[in-house]
C-alpha positions as CSV (number, residue, x, y, z in Angstrom):
1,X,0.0,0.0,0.0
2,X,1.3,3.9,-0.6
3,X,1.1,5.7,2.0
4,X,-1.0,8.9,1.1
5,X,2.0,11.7,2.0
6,X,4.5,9.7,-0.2
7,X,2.2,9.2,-3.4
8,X,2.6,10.8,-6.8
9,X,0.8,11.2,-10.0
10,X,2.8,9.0,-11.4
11,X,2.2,6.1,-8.6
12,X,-0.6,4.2,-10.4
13,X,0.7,4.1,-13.9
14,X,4.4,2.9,-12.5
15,X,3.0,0.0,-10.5
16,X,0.7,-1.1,-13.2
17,X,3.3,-1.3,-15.5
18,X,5.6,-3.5,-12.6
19,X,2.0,-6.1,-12.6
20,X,1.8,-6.3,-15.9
21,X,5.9,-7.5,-16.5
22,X,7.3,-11.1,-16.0
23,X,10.5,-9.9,-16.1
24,X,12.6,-7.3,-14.5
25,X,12.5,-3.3,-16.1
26,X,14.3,-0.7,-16.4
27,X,13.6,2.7,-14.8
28,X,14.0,4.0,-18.3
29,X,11.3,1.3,-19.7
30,X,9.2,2.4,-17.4
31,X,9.3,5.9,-18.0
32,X,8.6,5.1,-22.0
33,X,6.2,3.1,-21.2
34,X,4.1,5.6,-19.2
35,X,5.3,8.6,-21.1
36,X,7.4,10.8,-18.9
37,X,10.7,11.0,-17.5
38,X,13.1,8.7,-15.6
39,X,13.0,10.9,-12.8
40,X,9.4,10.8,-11.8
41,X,9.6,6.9,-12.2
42,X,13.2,7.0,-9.9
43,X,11.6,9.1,-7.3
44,X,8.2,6.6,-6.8
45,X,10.6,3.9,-6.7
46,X,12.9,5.0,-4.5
47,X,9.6,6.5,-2.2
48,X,8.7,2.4,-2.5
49,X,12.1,1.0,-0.9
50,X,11.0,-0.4,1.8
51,X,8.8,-2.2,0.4
């Protein structure tokens, strides 16, 4: 679960492209995949360490 104060806009479209893969991805996939930069994808995942 994201905790509310650590979400993005960016949250939802990052973890349904993790779901949806069988294999690992790049940060860099991701972002082409959603449609917007490897920073936006770096920070949710880095805000998702723990987890």
């Amino acid at each position: 679960m994201i905790p509310p104060e650590q979400g993005t806009e960016h949250s939802i479209d990052v973890l349904n492209v993790l779901i949806q893969q069988q294999k690992a991805i790049s940060v860099e996939a991701i972002a082409q995949i959603i449609g917007t930069d490897e920073y936006e994808v770096e920070e949710v995942l880095k805000n998702w360490l723990e987890f």
